[in-house]
Every structure is written in structure tokens, then in C-alpha cells.
C-alpha positions as CSV (number, residue, x, y, z in Angstrom):
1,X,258.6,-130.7,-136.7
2,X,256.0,-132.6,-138.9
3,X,252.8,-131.3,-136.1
4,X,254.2,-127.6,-136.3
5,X,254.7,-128.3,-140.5
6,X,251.2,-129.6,-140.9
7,X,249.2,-126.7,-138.9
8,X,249.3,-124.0,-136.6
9,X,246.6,-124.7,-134.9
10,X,247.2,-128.5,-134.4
11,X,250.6,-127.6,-133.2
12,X,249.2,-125.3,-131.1
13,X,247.1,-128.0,-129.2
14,X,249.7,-130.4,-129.2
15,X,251.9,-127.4,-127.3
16,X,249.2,-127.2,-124.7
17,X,249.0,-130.7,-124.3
18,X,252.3,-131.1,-123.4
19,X,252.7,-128.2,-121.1
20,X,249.8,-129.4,-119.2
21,X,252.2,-132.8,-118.9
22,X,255.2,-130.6,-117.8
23,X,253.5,-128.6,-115.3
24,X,250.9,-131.6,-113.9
25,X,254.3,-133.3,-112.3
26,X,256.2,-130.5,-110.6
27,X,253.2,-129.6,-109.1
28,X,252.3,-133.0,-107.5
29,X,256.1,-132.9,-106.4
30,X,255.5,-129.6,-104.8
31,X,251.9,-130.3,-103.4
32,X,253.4,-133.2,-102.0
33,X,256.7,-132.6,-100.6
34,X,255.4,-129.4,-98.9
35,X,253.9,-131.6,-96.4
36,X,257.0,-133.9,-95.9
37,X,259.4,-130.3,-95.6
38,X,262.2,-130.5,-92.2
39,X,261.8,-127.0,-91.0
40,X,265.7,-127.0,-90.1
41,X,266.9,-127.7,-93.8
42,X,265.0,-125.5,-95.5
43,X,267.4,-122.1,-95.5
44,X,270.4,-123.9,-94.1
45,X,273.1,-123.7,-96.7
46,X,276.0,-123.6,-96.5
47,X,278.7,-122.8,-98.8
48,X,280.4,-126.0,-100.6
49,X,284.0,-126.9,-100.8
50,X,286.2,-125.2,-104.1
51,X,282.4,-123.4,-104.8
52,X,282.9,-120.0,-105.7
53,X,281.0,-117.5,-103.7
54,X,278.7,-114.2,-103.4
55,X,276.9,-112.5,-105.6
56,X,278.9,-112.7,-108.4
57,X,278.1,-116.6,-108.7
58,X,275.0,-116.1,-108.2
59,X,274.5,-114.2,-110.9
60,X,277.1,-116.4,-113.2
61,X,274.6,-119.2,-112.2
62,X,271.5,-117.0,-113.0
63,X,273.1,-116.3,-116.9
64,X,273.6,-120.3,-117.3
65,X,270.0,-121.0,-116.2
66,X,268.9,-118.0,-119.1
67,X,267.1,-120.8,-121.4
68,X,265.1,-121.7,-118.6
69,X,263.0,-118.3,-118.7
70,X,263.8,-116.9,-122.2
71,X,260.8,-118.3,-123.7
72,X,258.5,-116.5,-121.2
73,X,258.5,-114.0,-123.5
74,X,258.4,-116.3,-127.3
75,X,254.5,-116.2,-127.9
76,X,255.7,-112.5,-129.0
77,X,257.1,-113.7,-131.6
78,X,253.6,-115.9,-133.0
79,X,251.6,-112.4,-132.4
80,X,250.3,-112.3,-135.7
81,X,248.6,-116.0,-135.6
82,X,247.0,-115.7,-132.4
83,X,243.6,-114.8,-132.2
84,X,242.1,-111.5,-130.5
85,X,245.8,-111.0,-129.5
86,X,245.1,-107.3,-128.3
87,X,243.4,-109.2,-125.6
88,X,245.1,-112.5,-125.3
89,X,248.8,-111.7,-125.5
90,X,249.0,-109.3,-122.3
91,X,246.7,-112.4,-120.6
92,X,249.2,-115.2,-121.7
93,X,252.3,-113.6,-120.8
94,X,251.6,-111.8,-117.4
95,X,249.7,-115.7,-116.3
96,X,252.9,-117.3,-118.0
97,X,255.6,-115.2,-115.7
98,X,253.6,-116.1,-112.7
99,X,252.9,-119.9,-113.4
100,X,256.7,-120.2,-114.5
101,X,257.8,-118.2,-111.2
102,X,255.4,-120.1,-108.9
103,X,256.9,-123.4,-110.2
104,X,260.8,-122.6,-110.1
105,X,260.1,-121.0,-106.5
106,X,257.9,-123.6,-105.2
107,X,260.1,-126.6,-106.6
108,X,263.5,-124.9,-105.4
109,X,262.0,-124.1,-101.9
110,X,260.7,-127.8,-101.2
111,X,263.7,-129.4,-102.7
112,X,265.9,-127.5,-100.1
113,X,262.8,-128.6,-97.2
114,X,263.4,-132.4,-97.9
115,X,267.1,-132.5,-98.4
116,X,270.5,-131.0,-97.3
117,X,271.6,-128.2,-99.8
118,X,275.2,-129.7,-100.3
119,X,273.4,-133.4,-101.1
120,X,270.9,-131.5,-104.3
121,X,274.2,-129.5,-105.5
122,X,276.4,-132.4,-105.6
123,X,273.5,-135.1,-107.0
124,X,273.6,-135.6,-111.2
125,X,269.8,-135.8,-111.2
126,X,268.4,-133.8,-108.0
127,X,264.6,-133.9,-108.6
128,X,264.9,-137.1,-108.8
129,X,266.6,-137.1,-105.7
130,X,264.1,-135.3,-103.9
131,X,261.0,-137.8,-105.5
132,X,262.5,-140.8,-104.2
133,X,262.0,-139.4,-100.4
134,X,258.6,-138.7,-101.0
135,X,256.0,-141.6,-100.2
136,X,254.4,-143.2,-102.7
137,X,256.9,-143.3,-105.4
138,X,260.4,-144.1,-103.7
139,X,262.3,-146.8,-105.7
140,X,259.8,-145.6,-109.1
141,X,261.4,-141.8,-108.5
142,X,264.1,-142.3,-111.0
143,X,261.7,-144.1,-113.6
144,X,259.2,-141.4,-112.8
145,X,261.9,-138.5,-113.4
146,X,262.6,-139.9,-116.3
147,X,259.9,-139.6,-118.2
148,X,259.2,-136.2,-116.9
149,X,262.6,-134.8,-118.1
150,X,261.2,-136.5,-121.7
151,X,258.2,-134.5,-121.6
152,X,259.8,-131.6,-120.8
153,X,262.2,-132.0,-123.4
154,X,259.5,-132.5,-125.6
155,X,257.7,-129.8,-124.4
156,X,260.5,-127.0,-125.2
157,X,261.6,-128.4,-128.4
158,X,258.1,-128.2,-129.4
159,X,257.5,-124.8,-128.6
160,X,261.2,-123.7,-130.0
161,X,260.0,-125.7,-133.2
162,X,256.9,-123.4,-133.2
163,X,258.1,-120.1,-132.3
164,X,261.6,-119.8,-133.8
165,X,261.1,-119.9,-137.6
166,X,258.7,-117.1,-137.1
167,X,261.5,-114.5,-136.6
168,X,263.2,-115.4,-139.6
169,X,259.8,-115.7,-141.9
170,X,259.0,-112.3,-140.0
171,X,262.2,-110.9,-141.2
172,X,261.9,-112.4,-144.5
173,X,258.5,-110.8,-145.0
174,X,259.7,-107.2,-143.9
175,X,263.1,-108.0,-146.7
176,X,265.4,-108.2,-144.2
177,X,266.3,-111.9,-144.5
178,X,266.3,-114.3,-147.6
179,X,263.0,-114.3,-149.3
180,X,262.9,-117.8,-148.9
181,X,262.0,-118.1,-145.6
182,X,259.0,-116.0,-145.9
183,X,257.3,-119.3,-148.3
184,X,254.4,-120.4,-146.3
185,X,252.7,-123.6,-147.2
186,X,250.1,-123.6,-150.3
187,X,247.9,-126.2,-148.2
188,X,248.9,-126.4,-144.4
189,X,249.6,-122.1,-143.9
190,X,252.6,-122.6,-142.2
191,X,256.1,-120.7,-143.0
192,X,257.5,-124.7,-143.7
193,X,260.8,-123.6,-145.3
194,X,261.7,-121.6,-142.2
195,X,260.9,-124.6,-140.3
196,X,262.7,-127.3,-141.8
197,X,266.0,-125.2,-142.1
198,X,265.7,-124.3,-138.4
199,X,265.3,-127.8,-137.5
200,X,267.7,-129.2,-139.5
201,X,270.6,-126.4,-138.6
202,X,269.6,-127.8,-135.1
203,X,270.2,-131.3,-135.7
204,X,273.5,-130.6,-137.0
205,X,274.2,-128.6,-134.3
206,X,273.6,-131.4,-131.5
207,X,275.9,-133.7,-133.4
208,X,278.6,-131.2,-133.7
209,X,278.7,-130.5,-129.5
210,X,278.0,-131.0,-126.3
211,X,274.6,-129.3,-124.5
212,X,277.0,-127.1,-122.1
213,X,278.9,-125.8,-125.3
214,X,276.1,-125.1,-127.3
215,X,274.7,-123.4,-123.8
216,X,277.7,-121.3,-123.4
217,X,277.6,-120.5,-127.1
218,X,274.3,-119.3,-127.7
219,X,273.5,-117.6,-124.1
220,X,275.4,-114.5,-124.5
221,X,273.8,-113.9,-127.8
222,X,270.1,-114.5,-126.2
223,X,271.3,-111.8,-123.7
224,X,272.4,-109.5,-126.5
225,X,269.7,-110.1,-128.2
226,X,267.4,-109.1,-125.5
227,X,269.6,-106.2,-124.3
228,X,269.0,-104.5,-127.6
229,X,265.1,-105.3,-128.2
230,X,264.3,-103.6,-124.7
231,X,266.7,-100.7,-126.0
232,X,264.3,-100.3,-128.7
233,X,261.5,-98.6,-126.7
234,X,263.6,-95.9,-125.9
235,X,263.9,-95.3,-130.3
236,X,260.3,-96.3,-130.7
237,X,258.3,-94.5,-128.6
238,X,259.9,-91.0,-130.2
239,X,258.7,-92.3,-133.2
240,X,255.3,-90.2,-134.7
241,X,254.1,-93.7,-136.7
242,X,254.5,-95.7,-133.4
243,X,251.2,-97.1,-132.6
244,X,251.7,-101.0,-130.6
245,X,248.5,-102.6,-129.3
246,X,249.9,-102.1,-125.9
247,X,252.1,-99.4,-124.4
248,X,254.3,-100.7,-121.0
249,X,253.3,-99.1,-118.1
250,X,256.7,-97.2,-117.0
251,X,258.1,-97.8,-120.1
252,X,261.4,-96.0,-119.9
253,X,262.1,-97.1,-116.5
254,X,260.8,-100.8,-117.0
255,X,262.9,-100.6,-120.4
256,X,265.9,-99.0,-118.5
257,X,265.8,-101.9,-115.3
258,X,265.4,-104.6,-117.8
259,X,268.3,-103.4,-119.6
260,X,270.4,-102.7,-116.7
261,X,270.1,-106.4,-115.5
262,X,270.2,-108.0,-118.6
263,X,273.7,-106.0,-118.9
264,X,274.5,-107.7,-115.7
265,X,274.4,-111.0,-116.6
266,X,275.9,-110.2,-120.0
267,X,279.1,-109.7,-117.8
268,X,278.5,-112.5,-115.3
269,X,278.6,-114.8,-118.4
270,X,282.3,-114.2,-119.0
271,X,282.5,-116.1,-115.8
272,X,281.2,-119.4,-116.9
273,X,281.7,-119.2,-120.8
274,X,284.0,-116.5,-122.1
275,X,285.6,-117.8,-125.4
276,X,282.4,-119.2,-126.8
277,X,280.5,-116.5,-125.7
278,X,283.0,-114.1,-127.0
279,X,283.2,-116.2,-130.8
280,X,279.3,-117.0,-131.1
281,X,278.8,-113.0,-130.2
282,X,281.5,-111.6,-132.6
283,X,280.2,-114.0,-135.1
284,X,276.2,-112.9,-134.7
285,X,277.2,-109.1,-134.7
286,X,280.2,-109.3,-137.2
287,X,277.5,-110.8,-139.6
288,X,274.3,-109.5,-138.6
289,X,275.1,-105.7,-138.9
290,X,276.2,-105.5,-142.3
291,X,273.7,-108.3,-143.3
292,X,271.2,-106.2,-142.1
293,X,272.5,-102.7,-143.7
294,X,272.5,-104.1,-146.8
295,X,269.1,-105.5,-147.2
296,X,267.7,-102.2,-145.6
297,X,269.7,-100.5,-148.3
298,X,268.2,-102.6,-150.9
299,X,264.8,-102.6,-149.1
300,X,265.0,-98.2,-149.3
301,X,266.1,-98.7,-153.1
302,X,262.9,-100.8,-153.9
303,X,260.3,-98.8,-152.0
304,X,261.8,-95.6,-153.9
305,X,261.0,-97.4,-157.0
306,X,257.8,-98.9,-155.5
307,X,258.9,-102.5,-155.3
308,X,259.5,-102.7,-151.6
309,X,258.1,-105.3,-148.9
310,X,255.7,-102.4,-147.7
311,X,254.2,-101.6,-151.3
312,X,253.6,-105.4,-152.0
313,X,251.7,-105.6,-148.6
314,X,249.6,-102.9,-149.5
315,X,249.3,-103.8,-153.0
């Protein structure tokens, strides 16, 4: 919290530090074990005692794993701060889904190479599992594991740390949050009071459950959340004053398939988490509608007297 507090672009370098630590691991894993893959394993599953079955737990398993690729899309949300980001942005995300795709891909196909299917499923701590057949580190693979799943951790709180408060200071700016959030630091530039709040709502939150409870509350309003911002390119683009820096190629269709299997796992969800799901969504909705038609009632008020967010950015 303190690097992110202090300076974007220290933050910023500390992110790509530590990313370069996350990746440089699973790679050597994957480099590695490739050679060390038994042909006959690799594609061999089969289905495990009391495991439910088809493709509807496979897609209840994709909607648990949603964190893991959710922040593919975050350095959206830091557009404003990065430089050149006509050019940039469209670079970082496209190498981002293929890096992050490469790396689940490569790691899950090895892992499946080395070792029997039903051994990695029933194993509290697979990858390390996998590390401890491969030469070289053997008895050091839980040690070494370890402190990879420390820098990882790192890694994402880091970058959640970083990107987060910017929807709510973003919000803020446009009046659609409390002004608070929208303070940015006097000396360091950074939106600190959205930032500390975040973090601090978050250590709460880690006291007050468990990781799979806070997974099962929050994942169905990630997917909701997502459902509805693709949604809005079928509103924005009939919109006269809608001029992005980009323009997705396909966009209806692209909008329409992302929507279409985001509903999908909205539903699958239900399978693995359907009362917290069900209370953290009611909760977000039942508060974030009216929340939001009020301060866009207020915000329409202002500008009419010409008070609003827009008239003090252009003032």
C-alpha cells in the first residue's frame, strides 16, 4: 500500500518487478518438465470418485478460477496515468492475454505430462507436486513453491492495490461516488484516500472469512459486473459524442459472445456458491442502482446550474 501511496510510477516498477518474479518460475517449471513429460499420462483422465461430471463442472470450475483472469483486463482501469496509452494499452492487453494463456496452458499441459490426473486433483498443493519430480530441485520443491506462491501473492495484491482505487476515484471525479475518494495526494499525485479505504475494507474483510467465502461472495458480482460493461457497447456506440481511442473490431458480435459466456458462468456459479453469491449480488445491485440514480440526479441538477463535475473540468 505504502509503494502504490507514495508514487505511481514507483509502484508501477515495483509491479513489473514482481511479475517478472511470477512469471520467471512457471516458466522454468514448464521449460523443464516439458522434457521430463510421459506421453501416456498426458490426456489420460479419468473421471474421479463422487466428482461431478460434464460440461456443467466444467464450467462451475471455470466461474471459481474467474480471479485468475479478471485482471487481464485491470490496466483499463489506470488508462488515464499511462503514457501514450492510444498506443500502449491495445499493446499491453492483447501481449497480456497471450502471456497469461501461454502460462495457464503450458503449466496445466506439463503438470498432467509428469503426473496422473487423479494424484494433481486430489494433492493440497499440486505444483508443488509436480516440482518435486523434476530434477534438480526434488526434496527443495515444497520450499521452492513456497516462496513462489508468496510472490505471487504479492504480485496480485499489488496490482489489486494499484488498480482498484482508481474505479472509485474515477467515479468520484465524474460525481458519481463520495467526493472524497477523488483527493489525490498534494505531494506524491496519487488518489491516497481511495487507497487507504480499499485497503483497509480489505483487511477487515480477511479477518472476517475464509478465502473460499470471500471467493464465492465476490465472483458473481465480478461476473455481473463484467456482463453489464460489455453490454455497454451496444448503448455507446449509438451514441453521436462517442469517440474511444479504440473501436473493437466486431464489436457487436465480440460484445454479444463475451456477454453470452459471461452469462454462462453467471449461472454455473449457482453450482459452487449460490447463497453468497445470491446476498453479495442483491446487496451490490440493491445499493448500487439507487446510489447511482441519485448522484446522477444531483449530478444533472448541478450541471443545469453550472456546478457539475463536467463544468469544473472545463473550468
Amino acid at each position: 500500500m505504502m509503494v502504490h501511496l507514495r508514487s505511481v510510477e514507483g509502484g508501477g516498477k515495483f509491479q513489473t518487478i514482481i511479475t517478472a518474479l511470477k512469471i520467471l518460475p512457471f516458466a522454468l517449471i514448464i521449460g523443464i518438465g516439458f522434457f521430463f513429460m510421459n506421453g501416456s499420462l498426458v490426456m489420460s483422465a479419468t473421471p474421479m470418485e463422487n466428482a461431478p461430471v460434464g460440461f456443467a463442472a466444467l464450467l462451475a470450475g471455470i466461474s471459481a478460477t474467474t480471479w485468475s483472469f479478471d485482471g487481464m483486463g485491470a490496466p483499463c482501469y489506470m488508462c488515464g496515468e499511462i503514457k501514450d496509452p492510444k498506443r500502449n494499452m491495445p499493446k499491453g492487453l492483447i501481449l497480456t492475454a497471450v502471456v497469461v494463456v501461454l502460462l495457464y496452458v503450458g503449466l496445466t499441459f506439463v503438470s498432467s505430462g509428469i503426473l496422473p490426473i487423479k494424484e494433481l486433483a486430489s494433492s493440497d498443493a499440486p505444483i508443488a507436486l509436480v516440482a518435486s519430480k523434476l530434477p534438480n530441485i526434488g526434496s527443495a520443491a515444497g520450499t521452492v513453491t513456497a516462496i513462489m506462491a508468496i510472490i505471487v501473492i504479492i504480485g496480485s495484491l499489488s496490482s489489486c492495490i494499484m488498480f482498484q482505487p482508481r474505479i472509485e476515484y474515477a467515479m468520484a471525479k465524474d460525481g458519481l461516488f463520495f467526493k472524497s475518494f477523488a483527493k489525490v495526494h498534494p505531494k506524491y499525485e496519487t488518489p491516497y484516500f481511495s487507497i487507504l479505504i480499499q485497503c483497509a475494507v480489505a483487511i477487515v474483510l480477511i479477518f472476517a472469512s475464509s478465502l473460499s467465502d470471500l471467493l464465492g461472495y465476490f465472483t458473481l458480482v465480478a461476473l455481473l459486473k463484467n456482463f453489464l460493461t460489455f453490454g455497454t457497447i451496444f448503448v455507446l456506440r449509438r451514441k453521436a459524442h462517442y469517440q474511444p481511442m479504440w473501436k473493437m473490431p466486431a464489436g457487436y458480435l465480440m460484445a454479444g459472445i463475451a456477454m453470452f459466456m459471461t452469462g454462462t458462468l453467471i449461472v454455473s456459479t449457482f453450482m459452487w456458491a449460490p447463497i453468497p453469491g445470491l446476498i453479495s449480488a442483491a446487496i451490490a445491485v440493491g445499493t448500487g442502482l439507487p446510489v447511482y440514480y441519485f448522484w446522477e440526479k444531483q449530478n444533472r441538477k448541478l450541471a443545469a446550474n453550472g456546478a457539475g463535475p463536467q463544468s469544473a473540468d472545463k473550468k
